[in-house]
N, C-alpha and C positions, 0 to 999 in steps of 0.2 A: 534195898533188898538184901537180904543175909544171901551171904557166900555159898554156894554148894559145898559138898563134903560125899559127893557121889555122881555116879554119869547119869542127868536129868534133862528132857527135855519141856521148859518152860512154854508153857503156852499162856500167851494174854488176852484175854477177852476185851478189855478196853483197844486194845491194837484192831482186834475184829471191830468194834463200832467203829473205829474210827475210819477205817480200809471201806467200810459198809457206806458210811453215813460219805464219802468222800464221791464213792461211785456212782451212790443214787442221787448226788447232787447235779451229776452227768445229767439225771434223766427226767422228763416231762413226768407232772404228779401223778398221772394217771399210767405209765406204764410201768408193769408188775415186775418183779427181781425175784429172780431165779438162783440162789446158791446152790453152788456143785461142791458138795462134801463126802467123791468116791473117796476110795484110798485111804480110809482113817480122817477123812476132814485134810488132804494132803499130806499124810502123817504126821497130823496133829493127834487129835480126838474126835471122830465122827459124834458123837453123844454130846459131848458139851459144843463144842459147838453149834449143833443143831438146836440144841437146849437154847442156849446164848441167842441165834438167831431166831427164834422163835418170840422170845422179848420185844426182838426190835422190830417184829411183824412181815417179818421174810413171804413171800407168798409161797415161793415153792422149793422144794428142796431136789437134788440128784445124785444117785450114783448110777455106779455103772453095773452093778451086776445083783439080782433079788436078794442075796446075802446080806449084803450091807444095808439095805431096805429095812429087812426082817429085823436088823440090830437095833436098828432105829425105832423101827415098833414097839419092841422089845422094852426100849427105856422109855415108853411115852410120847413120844414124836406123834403130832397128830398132822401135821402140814402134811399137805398132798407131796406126793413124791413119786418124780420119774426114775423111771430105771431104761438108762441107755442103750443097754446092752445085753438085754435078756436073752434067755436060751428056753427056748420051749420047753425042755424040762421042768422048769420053773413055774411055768405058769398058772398053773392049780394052785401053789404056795402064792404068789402075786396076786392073782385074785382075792384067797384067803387073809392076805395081810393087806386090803387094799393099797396096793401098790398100781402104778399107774406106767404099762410098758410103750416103750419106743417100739414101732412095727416099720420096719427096712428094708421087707423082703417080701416076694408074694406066698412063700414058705412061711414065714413069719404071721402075718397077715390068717393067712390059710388055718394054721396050727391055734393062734390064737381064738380066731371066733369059732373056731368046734370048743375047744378045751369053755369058753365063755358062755355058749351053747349049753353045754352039758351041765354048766354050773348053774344054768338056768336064770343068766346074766343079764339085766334092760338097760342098753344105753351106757355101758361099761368105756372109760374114760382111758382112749389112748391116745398116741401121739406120734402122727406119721414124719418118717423122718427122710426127705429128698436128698441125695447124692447130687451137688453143684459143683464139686471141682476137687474136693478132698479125695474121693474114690477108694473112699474106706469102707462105710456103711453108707445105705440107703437107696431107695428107688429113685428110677429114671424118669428126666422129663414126660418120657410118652407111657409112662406106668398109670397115668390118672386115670382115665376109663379104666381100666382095669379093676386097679381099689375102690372108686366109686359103685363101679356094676360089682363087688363083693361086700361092700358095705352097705350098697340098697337091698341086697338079698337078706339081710340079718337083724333083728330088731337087738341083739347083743350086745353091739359094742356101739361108740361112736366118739367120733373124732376130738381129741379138747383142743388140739393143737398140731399146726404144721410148719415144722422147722429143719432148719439145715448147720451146715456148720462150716466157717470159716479155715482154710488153711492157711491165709499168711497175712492176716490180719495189723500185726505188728510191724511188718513189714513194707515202709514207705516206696522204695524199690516193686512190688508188689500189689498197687493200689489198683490197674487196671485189670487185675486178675481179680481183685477182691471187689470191686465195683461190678464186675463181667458176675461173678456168682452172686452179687444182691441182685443185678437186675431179674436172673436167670430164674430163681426163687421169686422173686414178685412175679412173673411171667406164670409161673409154673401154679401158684396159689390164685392168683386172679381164674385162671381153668378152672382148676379144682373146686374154690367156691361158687363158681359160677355153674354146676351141678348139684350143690345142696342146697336147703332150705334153712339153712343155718351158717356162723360166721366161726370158724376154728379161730384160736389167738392164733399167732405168728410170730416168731423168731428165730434169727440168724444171729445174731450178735453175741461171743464172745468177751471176755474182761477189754482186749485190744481191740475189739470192733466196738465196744461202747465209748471208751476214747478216743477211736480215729472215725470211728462212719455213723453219727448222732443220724446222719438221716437215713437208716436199717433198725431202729431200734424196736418199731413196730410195736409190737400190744407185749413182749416180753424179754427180756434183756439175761442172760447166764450168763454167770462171773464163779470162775475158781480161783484160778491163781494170785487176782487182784484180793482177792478179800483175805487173801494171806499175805499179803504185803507186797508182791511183786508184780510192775508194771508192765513188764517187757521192755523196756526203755529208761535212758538213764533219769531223761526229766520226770517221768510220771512214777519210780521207785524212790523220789524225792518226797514224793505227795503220799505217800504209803507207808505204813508202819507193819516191818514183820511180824509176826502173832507169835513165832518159836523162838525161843534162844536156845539150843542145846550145846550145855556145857557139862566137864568131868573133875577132875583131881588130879592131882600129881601122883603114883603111888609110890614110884622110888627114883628117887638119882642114882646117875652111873655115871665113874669117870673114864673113861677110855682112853686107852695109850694108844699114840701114835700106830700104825698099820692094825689095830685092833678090828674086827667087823661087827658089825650088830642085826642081829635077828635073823630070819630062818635065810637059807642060802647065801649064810653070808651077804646078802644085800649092800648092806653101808660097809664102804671100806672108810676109817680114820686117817685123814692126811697128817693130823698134827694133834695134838690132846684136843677132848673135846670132854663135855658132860652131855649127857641127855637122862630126859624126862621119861617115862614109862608110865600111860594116861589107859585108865579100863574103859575104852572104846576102840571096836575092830571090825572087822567086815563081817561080820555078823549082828554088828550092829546098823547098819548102811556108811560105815565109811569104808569103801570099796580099796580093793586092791590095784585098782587108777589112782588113788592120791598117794603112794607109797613114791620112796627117793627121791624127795625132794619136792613133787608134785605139790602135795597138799600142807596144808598149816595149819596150827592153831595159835591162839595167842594167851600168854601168860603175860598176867601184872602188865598189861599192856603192849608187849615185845611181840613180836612176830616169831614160831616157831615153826619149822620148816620139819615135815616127817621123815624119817631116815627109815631106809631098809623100805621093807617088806610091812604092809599092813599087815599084822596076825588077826586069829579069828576073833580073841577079846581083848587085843591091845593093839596100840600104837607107842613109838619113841620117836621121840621130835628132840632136837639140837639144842640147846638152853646154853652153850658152852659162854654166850653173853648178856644172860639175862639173870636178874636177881632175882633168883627163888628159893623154894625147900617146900620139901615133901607134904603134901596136903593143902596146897597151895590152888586155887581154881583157874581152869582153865577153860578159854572160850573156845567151844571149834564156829558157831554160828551164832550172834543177835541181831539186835537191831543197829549196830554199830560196825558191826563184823558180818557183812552179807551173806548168806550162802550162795547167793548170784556170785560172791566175789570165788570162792571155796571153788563152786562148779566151774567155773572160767578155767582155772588154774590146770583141769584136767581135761576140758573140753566139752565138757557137759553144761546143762541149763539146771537151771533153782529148781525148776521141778523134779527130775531125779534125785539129787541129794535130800529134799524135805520129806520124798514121798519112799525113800529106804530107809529111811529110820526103821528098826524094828520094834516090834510090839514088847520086846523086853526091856525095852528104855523105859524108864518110868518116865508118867506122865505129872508134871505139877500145872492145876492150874490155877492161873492168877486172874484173880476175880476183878469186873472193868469198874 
């Protein structure tokens, strides 16, 4: 593949089948796969890859808030799609864009079947979502009468699915927490269906709940971070190809004299001569002001480049003082070789922050699978 000659963030669609095709090999033929492409597709590209997953017959799609929904519409996207995290503001837009909302609250609940009501709705496809141990979003074990006696009053909406979500799934330390909340959810949905005259799918499972707990995978399985290459674990980031590499350019060397400093507050003080590299990517690009002095890296011509000073808002200088290079020369901050699990380590953070700051002014290439 030719060299960059600019700060790009590559994205691979073959990386996607392959992270796809690796997960769903996890799962029994009959149960359905749920990709989550909030946040840009993890700041990637929501659109193509929704595009991309659509080829290889994805059942369902997710974000988190009717915006990104709507974009998805916007370009085609015809796969049913949840939305996690709606706001009753939304809702009339949700309906209109058949969008399909998560209901977590009796507020929720409540605001939806009027708003579905009045749009003169039958049978309108939501998705109740149980609070088992996260204690983020979602209704209480003893909420089910409740929803039940508001969903028999209404001929508007009705149930597609009842699911929950894992909090430490990845975490083998954590298994009888994560087993205590599959059971609590199968308990909680055995009630619930056992007052309708109909069967909702069910799922709990997560990217790491589909590789540590196959017996949770139930009638639907969601994967985000997995399908962008990352396991949560060192063995299963082996079995996974990242889908991003964002990489930039050299723009200028500098040589610096001894007690010389570099970038804003004086940040890097010079022990002894040094060169450094000066690359257009800054914290306004998602490489944050945590990877500055020394924290963070990138690699050139294959060397490790260690950032010096102060991330600025559209640059970074990293230390070259032993590495053979010159201006216009490419540089990796993250591929599939150069993790960004490795990058977010370094400052204390997880892949998922670094991938998902990217900004939307990074250009997007994509590589077709």
């Amino acid at each position: 593949m030719p060299k960059t000659n600019e700060t790009v963030l590559e994205i691979d669609l073959g990386a996607l089948t392959h992270n796809f095709n690796y997960l769903k090999s996890k799962l029994q033929p009959d149960t359905k796969f749920l990709a989550v492409v909030k946040a840009f597709a993890y700041g990637s590209d929501s659109v193509a890859i929704a595009k991309h997953l659509e080829t290889l017959n994805i059942d369902y799609l997710a974000v988190a808030y009717a915006k990104e929904g709507v974009l998805l519409r916007d370009a085609g996207i015809t796969t049913p799609i949840l939305v996690l995290h709606p706001q009753p503001a939304n809702f009339k837009t949700i309906i209109e864009r058949c969008l399909e909302p998560s209901i977590y609250s009796a507020r929720v609940l409540n605001e939806f079947i009027s708003v579905a009501e009045n749009q003169l709705q039958k049978d309108y496809p939501v998705h109740i979502k149980f609070n088992t141990g996260l204690n983020r979003l979602g209704f209480w074990e003893n909420d089910v009468n409740h929803i039940v006696s508001k969903l028999s009053g209404t001929a508007s909406v009705k149930v597609k699915s009842l699911f929950s979500h894992l909090a430490a799934s990845e975490d083998k330390n954590e298994a009888d927490f994560t087993k205590n909340q599959i059971t609590t959810f199968k308990s909680i949905v055995k009630e619930f269906k056992s007052k309708l005259d109909y069967s909702p799918w069910l799922h709990i499972c997560n990217t790491s709940g589909i590789i540590n707990y196959p017996e949770a995978h139930l009638d639907m399985v969601r994967s985000g971070i997995g399908l962008y290459g990352f396991g949560n674990s060192v063995a299963e980031d082996k079995q996974l190809k990242p889908i991003a590499s964002l990489k930039s350019v050299i723009s200028q060397i500098h040589s610096i004299e001894k007690g010389e400093t570099v970038g804003y507050n004086r940040a890097h003080l010079a022990l002894d001569f040094e060169k450094t590299a000066t690359i257009p990517i800054g914290h306004a690009d998602g490489i944050t002001r945590v990877y500055g002095k020394g924290k963070g890296f990138v690699f050139i011509n294959g060397q490790k480049a260690p950032i010096v000073g102060n991330v600025c808002m559209d640059m970074i200088m990293v230390n070259i003082t032993n590495i053979d290079c010159k201006e216009g020369d490419e540089v990796i901050i993250f591929d599939g070789s150069h993790k960004a699990s490795n990058l977010a380590e370094s400052s204390g953070t997880i892949s998922y922050e670094i991938i998902t700051a990217i900004s939307q002014r990074v250009k997007r290439k994509i590589i077709s699978a």
